[in-house]
Biopython code that builds the backbone (N, CA, C, O; Angstrom):
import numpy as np
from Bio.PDB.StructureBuilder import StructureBuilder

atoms = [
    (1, "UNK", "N", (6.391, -8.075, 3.440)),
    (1, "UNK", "CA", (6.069, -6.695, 3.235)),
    (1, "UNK", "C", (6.961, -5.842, 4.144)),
    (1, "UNK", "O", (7.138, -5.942, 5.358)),
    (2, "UNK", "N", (7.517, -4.917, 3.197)),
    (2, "UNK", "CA", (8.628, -4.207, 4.043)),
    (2, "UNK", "C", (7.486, -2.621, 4.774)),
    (2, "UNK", "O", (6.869, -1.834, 4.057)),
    (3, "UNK", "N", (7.530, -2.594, 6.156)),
    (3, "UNK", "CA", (7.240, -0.901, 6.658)),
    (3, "UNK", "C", (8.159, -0.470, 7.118)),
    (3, "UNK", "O", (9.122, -0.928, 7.733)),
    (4, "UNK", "N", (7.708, 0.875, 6.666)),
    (4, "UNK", "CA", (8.706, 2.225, 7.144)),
    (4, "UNK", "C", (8.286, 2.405, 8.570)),
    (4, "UNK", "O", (7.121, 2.424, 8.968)),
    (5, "UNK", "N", (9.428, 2.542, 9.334)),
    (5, "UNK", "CA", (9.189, 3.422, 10.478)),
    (5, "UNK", "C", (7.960, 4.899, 10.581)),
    (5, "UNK", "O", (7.855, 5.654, 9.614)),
    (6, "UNK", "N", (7.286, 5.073, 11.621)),
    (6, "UNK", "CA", (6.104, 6.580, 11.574)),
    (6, "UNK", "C", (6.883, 6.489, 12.708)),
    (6, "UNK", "O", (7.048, 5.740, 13.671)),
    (7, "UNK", "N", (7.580, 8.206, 11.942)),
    (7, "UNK", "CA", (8.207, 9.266, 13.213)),
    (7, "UNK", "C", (7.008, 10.579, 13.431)),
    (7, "UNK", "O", (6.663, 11.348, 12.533)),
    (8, "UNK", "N", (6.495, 10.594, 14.864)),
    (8, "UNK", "CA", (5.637, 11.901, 15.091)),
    (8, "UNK", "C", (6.727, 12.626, 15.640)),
    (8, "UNK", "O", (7.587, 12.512, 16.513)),
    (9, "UNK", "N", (6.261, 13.573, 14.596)),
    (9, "UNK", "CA", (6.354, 15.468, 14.932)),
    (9, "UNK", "C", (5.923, 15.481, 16.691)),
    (9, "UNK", "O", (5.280, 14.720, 17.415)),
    (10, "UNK", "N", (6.722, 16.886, 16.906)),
    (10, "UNK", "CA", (5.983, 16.934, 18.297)),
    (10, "UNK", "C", (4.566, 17.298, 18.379)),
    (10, "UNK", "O", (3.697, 16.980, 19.191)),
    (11, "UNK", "N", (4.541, 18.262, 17.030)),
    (11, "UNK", "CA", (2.841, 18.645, 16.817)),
    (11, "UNK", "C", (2.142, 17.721, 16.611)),
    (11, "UNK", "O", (0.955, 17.817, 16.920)),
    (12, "UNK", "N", (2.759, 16.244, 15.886)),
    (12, "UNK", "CA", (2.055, 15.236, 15.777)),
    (12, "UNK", "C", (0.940, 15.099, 16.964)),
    (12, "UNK", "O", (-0.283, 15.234, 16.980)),
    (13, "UNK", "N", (2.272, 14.650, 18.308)),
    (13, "UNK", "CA", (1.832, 14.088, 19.275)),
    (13, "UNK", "C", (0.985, 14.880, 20.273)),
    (13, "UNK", "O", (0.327, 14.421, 21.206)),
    (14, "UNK", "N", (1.118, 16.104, 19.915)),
    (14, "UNK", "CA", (0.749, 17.148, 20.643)),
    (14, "UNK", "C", (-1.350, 16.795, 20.381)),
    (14, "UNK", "O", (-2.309, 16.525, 21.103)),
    (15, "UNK", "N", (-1.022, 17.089, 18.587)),
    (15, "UNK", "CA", (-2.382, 16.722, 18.321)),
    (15, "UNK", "C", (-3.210, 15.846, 18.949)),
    (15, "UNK", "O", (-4.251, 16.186, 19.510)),
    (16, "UNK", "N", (-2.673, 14.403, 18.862)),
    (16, "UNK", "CA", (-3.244, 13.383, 19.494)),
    (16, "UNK", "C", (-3.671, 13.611, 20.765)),
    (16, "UNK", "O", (-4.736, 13.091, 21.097)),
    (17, "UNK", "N", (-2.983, 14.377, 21.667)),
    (17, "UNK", "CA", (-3.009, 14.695, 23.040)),
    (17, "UNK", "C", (-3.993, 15.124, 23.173)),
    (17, "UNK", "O", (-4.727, 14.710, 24.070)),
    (18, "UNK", "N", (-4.487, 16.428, 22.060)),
    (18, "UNK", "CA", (-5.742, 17.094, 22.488)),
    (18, "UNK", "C", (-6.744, 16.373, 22.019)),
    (18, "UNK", "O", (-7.822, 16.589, 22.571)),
    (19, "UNK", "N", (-6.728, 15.449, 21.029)),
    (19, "UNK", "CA", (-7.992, 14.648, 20.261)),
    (19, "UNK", "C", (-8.322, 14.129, 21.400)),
    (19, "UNK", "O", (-9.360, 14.579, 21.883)),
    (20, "UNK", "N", (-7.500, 12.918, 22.287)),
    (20, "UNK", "CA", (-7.719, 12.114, 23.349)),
    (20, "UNK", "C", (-8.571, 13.139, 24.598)),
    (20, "UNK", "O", (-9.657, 13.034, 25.168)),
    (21, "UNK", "N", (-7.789, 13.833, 24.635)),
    (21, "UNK", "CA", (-8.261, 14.772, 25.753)),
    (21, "UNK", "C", (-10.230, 15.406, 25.506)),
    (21, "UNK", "O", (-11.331, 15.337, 26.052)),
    (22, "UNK", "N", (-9.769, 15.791, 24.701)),
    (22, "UNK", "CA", (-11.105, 15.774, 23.604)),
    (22, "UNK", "C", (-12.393, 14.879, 24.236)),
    (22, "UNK", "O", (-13.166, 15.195, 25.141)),
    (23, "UNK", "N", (-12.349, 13.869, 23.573)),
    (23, "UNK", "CA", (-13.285, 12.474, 23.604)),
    (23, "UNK", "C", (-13.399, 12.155, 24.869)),
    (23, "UNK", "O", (-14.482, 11.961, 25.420)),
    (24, "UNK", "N", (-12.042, 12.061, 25.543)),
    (24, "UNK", "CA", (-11.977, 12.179, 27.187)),
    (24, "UNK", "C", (-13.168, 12.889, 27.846)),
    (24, "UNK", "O", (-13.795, 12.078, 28.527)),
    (25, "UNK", "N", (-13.716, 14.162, 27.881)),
    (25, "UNK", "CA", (-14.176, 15.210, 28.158)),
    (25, "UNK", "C", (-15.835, 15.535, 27.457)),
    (25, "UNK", "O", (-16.621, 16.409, 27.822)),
    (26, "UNK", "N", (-16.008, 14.568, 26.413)),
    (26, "UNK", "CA", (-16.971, 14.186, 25.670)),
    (26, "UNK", "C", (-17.883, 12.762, 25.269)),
    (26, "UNK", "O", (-19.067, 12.566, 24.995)),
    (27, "UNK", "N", (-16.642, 11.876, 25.394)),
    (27, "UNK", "CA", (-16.885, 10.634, 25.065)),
    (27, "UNK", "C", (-17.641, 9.817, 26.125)),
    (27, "UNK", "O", (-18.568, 10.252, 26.809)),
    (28, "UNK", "N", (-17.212, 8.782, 26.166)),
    (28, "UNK", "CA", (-17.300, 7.806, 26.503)),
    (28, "UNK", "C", (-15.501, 7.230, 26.452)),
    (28, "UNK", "O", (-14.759, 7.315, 25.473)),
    (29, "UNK", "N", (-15.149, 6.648, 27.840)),
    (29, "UNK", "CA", (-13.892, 5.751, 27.250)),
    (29, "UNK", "C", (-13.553, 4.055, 26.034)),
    (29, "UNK", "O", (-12.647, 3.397, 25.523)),
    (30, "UNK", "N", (-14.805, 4.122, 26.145)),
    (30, "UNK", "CA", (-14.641, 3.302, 24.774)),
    (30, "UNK", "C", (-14.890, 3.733, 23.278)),
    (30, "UNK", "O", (-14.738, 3.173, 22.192)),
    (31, "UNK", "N", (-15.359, 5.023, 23.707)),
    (31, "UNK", "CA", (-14.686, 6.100, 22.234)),
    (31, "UNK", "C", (-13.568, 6.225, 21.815)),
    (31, "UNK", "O", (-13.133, 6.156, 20.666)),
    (32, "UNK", "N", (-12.881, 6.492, 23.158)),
    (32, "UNK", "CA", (-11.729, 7.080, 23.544)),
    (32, "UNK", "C", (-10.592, 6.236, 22.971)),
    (32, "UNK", "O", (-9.731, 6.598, 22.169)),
    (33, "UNK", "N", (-10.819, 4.586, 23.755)),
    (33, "UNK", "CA", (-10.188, 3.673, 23.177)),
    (33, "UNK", "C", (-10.444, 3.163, 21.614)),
    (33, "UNK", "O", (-9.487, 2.480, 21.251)),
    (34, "UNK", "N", (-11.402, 3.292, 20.646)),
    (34, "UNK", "CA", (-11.553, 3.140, 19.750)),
    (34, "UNK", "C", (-10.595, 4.442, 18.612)),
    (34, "UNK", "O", (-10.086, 4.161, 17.527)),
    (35, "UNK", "N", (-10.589, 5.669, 19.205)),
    (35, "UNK", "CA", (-10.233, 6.433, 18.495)),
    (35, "UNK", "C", (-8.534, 6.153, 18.595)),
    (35, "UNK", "O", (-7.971, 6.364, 17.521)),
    (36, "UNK", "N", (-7.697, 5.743, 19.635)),
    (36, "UNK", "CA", (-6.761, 4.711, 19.905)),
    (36, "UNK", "C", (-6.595, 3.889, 18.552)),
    (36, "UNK", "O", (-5.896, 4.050, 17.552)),
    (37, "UNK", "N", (-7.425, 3.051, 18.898)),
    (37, "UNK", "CA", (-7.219, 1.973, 17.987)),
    (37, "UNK", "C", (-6.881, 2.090, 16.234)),
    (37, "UNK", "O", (-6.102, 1.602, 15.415)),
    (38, "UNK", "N", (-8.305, 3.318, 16.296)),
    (38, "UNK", "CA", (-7.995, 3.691, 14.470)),
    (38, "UNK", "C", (-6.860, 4.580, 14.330)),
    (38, "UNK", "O", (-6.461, 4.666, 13.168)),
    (39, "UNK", "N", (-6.129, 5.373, 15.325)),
    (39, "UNK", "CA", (-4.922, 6.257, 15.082)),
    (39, "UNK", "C", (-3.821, 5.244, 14.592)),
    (39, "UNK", "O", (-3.030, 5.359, 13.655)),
    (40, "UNK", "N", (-4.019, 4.091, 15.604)),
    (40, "UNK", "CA", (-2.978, 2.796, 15.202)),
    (40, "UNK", "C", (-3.138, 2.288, 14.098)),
    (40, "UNK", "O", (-2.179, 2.152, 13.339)),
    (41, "UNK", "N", (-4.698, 1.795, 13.678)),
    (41, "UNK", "CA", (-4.489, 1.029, 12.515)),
    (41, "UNK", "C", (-4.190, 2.154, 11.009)),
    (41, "UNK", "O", (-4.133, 1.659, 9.884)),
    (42, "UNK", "N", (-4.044, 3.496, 11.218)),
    (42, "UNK", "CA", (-3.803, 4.297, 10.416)),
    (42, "UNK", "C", (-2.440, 4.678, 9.867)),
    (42, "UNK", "O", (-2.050, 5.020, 8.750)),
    (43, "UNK", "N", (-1.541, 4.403, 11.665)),
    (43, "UNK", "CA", (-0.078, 4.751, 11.231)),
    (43, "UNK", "C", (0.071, 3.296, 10.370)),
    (43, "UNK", "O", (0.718, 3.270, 9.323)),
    (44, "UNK", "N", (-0.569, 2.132, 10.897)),
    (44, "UNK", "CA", (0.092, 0.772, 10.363)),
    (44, "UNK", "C", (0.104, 0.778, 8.641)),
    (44, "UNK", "O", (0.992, 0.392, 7.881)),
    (45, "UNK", "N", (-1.533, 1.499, 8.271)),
    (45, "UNK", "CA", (-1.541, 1.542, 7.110)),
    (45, "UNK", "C", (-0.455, 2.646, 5.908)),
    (45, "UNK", "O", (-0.136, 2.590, 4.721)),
    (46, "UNK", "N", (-0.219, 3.485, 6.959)),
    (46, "UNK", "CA", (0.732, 4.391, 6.042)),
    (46, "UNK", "C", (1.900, 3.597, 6.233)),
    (46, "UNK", "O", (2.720, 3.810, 5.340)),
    (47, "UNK", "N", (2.280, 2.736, 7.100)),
    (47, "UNK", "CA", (3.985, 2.251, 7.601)),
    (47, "UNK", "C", (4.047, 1.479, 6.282)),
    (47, "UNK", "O", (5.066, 1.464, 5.592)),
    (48, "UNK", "N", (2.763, 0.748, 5.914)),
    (48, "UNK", "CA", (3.033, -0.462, 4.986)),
    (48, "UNK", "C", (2.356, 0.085, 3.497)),
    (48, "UNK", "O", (2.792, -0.501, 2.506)),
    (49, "UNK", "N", (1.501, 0.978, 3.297)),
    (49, "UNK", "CA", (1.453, 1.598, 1.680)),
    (49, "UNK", "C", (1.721, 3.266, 2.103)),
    (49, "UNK", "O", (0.808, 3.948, 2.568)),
    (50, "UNK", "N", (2.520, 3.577, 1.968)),
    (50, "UNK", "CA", (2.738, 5.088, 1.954)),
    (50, "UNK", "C", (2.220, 5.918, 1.173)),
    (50, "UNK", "O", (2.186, 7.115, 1.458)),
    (51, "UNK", "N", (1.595, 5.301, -0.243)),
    (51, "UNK", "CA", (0.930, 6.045, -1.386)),
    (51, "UNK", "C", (-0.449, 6.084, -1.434)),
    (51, "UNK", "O", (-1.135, 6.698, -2.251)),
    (52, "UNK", "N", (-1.029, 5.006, 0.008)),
    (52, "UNK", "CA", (-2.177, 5.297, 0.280)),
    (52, "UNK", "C", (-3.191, 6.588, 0.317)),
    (52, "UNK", "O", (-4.397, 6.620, 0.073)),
    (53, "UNK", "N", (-2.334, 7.598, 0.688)),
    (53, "UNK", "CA", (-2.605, 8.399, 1.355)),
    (53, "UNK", "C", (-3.366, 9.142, 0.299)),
    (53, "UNK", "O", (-3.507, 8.333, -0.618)),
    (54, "UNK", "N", (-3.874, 10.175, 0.002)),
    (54, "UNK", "CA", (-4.693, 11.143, -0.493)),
    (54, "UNK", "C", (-3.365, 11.913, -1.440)),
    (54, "UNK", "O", (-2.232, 12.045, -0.977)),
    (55, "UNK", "N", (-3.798, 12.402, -2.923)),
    (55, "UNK", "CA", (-2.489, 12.654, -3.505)),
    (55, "UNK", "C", (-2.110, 14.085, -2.695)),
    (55, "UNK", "O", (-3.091, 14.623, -2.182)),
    (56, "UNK", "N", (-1.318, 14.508, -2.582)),
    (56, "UNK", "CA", (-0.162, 15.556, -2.180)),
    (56, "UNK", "C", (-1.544, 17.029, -2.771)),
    (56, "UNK", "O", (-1.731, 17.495, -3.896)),
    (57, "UNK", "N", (-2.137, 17.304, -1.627)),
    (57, "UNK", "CA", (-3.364, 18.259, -1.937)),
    (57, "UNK", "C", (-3.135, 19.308, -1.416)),
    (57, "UNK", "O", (-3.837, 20.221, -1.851)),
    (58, "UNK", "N", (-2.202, 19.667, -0.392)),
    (58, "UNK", "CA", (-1.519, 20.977, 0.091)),
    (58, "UNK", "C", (-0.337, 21.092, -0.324)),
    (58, "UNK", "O", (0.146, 22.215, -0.182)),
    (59, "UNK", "N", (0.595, 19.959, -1.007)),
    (59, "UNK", "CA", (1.691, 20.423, -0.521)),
    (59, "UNK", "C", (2.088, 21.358, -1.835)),
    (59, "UNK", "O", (3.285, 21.128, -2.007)),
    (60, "UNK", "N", (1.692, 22.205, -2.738)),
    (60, "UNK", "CA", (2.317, 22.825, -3.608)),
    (60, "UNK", "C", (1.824, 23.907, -2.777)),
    (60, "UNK", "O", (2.751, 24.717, -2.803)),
    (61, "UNK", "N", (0.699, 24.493, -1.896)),
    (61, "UNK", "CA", (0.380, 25.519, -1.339)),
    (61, "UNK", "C", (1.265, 25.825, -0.259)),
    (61, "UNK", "O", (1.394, 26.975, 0.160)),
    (62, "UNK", "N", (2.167, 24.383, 0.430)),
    (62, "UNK", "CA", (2.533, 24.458, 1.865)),
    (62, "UNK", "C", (4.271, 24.632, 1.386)),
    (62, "UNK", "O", (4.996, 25.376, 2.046)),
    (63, "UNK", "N", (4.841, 23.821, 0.114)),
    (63, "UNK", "CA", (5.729, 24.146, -0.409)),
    (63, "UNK", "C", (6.387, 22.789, 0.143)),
    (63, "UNK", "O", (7.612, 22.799, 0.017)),
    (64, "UNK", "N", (5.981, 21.885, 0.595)),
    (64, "UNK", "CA", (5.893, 20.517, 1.463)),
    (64, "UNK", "C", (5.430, 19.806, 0.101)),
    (64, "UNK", "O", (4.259, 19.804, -0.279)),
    (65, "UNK", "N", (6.603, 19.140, -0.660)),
    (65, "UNK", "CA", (6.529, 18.053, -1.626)),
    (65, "UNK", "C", (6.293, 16.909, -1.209)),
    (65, "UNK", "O", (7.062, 16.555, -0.315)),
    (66, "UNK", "N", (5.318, 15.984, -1.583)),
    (66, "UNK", "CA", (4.738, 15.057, -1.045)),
    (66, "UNK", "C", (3.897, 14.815, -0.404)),
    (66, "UNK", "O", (3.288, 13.746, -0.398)),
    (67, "UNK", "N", (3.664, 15.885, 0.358)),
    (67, "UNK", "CA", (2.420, 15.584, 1.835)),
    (67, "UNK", "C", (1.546, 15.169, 1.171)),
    (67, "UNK", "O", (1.182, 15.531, 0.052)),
    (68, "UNK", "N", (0.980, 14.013, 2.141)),
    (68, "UNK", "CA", (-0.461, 13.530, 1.946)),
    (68, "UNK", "C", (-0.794, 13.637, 2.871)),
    (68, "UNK", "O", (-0.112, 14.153, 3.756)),
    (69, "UNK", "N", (-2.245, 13.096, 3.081)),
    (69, "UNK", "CA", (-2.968, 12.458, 4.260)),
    (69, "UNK", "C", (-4.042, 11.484, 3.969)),
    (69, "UNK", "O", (-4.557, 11.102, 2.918)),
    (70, "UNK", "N", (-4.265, 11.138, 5.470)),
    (70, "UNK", "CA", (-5.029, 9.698, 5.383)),
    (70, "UNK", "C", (-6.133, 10.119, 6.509)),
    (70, "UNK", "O", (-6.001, 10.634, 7.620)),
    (71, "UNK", "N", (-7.260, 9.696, 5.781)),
    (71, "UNK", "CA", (-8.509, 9.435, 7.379)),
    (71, "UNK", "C", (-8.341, 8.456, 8.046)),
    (71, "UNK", "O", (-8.073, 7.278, 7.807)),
    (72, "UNK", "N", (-8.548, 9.123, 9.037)),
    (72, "UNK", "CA", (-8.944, 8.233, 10.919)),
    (72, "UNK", "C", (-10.233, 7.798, 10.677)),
    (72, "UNK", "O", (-11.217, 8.512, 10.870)),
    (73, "UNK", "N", (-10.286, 6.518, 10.213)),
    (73, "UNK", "CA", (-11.477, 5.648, 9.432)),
    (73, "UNK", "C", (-12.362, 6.089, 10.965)),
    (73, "UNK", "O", (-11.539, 6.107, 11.879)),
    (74, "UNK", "N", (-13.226, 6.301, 11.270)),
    (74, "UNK", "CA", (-14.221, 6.456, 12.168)),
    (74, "UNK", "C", (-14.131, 7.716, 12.991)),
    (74, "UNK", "O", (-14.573, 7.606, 14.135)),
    (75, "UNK", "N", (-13.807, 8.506, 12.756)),
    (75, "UNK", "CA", (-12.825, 9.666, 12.694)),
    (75, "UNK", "C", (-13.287, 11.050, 11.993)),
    (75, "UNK", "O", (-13.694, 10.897, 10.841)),
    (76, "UNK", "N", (-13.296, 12.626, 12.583)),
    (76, "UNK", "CA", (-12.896, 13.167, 11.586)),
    (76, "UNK", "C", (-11.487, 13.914, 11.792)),
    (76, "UNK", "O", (-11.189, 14.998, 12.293)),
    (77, "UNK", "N", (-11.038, 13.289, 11.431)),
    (77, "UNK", "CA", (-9.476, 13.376, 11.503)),
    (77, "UNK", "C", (-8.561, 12.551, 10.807)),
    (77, "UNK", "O", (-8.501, 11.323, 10.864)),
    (78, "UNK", "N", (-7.710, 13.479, 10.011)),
    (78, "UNK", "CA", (-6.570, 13.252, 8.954)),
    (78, "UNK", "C", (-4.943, 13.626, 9.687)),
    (78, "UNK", "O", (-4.460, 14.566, 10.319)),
    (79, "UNK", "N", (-4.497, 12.350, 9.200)),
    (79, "UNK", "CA", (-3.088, 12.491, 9.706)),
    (79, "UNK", "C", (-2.538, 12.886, 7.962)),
    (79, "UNK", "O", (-3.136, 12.523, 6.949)),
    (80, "UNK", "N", (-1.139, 13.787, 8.011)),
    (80, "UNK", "CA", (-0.805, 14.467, 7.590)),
    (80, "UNK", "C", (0.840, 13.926, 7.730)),
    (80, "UNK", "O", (1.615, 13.817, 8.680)),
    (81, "UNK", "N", (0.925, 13.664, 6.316)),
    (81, "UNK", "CA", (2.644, 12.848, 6.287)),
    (81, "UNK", "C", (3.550, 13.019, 4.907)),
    (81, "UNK", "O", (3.050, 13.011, 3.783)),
    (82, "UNK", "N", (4.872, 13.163, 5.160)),
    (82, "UNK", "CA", (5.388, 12.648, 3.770)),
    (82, "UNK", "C", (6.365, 12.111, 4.090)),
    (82, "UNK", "O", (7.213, 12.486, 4.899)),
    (83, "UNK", "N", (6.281, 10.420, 2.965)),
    (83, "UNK", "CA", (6.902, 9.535, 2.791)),
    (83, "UNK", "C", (8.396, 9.859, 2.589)),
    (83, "UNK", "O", (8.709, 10.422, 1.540)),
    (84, "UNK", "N", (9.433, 9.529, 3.577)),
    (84, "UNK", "CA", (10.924, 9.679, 2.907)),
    (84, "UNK", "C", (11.484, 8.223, 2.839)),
    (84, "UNK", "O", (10.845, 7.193, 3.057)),
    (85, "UNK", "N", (12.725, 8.328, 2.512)),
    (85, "UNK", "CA", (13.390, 7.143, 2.125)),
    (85, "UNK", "C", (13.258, 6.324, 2.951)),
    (85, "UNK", "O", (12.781, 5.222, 2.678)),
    (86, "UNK", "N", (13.776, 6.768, 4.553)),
    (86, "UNK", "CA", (13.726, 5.987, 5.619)),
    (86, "UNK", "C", (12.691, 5.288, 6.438)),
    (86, "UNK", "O", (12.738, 4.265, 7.121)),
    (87, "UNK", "N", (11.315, 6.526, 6.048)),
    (87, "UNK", "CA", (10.346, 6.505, 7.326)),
    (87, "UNK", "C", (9.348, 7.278, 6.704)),
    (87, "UNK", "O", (9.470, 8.083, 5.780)),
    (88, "UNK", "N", (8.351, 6.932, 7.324)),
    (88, "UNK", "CA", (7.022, 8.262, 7.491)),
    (88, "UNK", "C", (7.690, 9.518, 8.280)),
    (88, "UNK", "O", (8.626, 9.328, 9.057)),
    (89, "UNK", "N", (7.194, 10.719, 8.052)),
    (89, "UNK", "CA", (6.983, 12.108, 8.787)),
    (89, "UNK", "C", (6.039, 12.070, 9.144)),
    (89, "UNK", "O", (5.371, 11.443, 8.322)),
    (90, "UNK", "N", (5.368, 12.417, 10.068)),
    (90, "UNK", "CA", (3.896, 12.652, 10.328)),
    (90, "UNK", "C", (3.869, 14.147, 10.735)),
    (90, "UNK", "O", (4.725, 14.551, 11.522)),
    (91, "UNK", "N", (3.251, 14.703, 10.410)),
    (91, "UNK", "CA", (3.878, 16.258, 10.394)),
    (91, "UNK", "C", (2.642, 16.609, 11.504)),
    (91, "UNK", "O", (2.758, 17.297, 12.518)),
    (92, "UNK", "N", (1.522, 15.982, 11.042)),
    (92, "UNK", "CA", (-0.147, 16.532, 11.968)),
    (92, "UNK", "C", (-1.213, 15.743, 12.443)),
    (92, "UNK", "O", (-0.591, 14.681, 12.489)),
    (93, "UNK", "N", (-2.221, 15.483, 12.789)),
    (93, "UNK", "CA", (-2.906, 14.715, 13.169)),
    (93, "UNK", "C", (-4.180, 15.903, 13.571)),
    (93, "UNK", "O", (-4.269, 16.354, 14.713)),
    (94, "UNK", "N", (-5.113, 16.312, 12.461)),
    (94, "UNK", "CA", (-5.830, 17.219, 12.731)),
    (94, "UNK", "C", (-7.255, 16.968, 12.584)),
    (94, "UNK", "O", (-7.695, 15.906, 12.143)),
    (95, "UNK", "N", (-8.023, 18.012, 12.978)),
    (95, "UNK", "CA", (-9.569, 17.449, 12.509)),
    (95, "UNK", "C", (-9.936, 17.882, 11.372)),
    (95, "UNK", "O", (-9.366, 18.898, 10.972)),
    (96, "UNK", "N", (-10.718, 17.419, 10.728)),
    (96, "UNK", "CA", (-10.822, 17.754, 9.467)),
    (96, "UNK", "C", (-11.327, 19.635, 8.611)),
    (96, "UNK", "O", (-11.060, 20.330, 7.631)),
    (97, "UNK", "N", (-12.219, 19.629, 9.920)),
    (97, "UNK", "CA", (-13.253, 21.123, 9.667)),
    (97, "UNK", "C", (-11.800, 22.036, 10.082)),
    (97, "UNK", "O", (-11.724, 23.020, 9.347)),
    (98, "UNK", "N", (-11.002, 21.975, 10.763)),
    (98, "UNK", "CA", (-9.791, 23.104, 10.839)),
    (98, "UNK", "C", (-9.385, 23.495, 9.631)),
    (98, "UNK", "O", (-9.479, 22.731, 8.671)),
    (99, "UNK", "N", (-8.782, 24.975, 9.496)),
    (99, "UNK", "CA", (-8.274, 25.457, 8.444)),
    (99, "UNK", "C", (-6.858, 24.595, 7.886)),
    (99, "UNK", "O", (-5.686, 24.878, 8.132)),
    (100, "UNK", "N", (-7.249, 23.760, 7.279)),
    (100, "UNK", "CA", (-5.898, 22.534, 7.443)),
    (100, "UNK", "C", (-4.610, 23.225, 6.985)),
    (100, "UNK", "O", (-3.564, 22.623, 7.233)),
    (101, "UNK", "N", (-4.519, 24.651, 6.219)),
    (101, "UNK", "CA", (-3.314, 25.322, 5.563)),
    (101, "UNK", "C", (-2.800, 26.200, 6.454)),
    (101, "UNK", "O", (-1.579, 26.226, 6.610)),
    (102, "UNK", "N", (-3.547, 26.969, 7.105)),
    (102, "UNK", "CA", (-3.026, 27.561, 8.468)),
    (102, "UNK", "C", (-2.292, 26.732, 9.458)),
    (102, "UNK", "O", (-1.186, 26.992, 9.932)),
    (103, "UNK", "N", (-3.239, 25.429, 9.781)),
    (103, "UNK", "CA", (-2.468, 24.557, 11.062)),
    (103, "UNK", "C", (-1.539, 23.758, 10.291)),
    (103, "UNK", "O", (-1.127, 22.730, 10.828)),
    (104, "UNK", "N", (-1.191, 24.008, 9.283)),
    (104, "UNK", "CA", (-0.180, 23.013, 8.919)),
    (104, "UNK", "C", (0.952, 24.139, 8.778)),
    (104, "UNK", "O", (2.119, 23.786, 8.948)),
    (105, "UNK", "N", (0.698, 25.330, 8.508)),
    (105, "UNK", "CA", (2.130, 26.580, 8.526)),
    (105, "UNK", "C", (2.510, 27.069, 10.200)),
    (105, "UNK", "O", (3.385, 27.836, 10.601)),
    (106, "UNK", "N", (1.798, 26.532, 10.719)),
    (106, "UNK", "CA", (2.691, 26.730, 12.339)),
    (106, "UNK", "C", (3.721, 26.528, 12.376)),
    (106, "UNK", "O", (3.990, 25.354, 12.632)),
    (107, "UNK", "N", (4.404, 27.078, 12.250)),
    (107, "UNK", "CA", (6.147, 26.647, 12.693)),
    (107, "UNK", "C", (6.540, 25.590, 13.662)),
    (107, "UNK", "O", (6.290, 25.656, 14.865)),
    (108, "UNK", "N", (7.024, 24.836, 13.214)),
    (108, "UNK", "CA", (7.194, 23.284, 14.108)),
    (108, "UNK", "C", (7.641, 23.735, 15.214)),
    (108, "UNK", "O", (8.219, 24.812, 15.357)),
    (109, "UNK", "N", (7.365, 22.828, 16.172)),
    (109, "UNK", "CA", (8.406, 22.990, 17.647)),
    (109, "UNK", "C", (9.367, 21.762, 17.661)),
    (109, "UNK", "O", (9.963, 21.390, 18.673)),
    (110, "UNK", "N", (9.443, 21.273, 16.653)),
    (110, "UNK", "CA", (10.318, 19.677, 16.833)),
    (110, "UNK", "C", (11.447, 19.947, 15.769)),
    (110, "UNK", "O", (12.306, 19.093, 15.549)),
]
sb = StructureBuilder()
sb.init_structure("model")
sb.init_model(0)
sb.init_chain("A")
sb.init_seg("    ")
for serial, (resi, resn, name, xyz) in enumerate(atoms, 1):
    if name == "N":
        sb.init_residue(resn, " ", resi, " ")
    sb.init_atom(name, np.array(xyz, "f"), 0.0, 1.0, " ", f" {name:<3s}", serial, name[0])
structure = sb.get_structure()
């Protein structure tokens, strides 16, 4: 089974930063580390089916051909990607109740 490389956005990583920080501040650290774990087994699953993902539900609004996303199985949080030739994009990593069309038109910093 061939996977694509998952390249994070800086907003990607940015996201993650605050999720962790998040649970950090709320959790328990074996939340913390669990929510870890499913971010991983999430990129693994997009690295190896890319069409997994949820069909392309913003991207005619965002003008972003392709975007999907996938749930953070235990999670409410959807990572936010489109498949290219080379690799995953991961464009977001958001919670679900956010205005997902607003935080996805932020102008990248990456």
């Amino acid at each position: 089974m061939t996977q694509k490389p998952v390249v994070l956005r800086g907003r990607a990583r940015h996201d993650i930063d605050e999720a962790i920080d998040h649970y950090s501040t709320v959790a328990t650290a074996a939340v913390v580390l669990a929510l870890i774990d499913a971010l991983e087994a999430t990129f693994r699953q997009v690295a190896e089916h890319p069409a997994s993902g949820s069909p392309p539900r913003y991207a005619d609004e965002l003008a972003l051909p392709g975007l999907r996303s996938l749930v953070v199985k235990g999670f409410p949080h959807l990572v936010f990607y489109v498949e290219r030739e080379a690799d995953i994009d991961v464009w977001r990593v958001l919670h679900a109740a956010r205005d997902i069309p607003a935080w996805l038109r932020e102008p990248p910093n990456d």
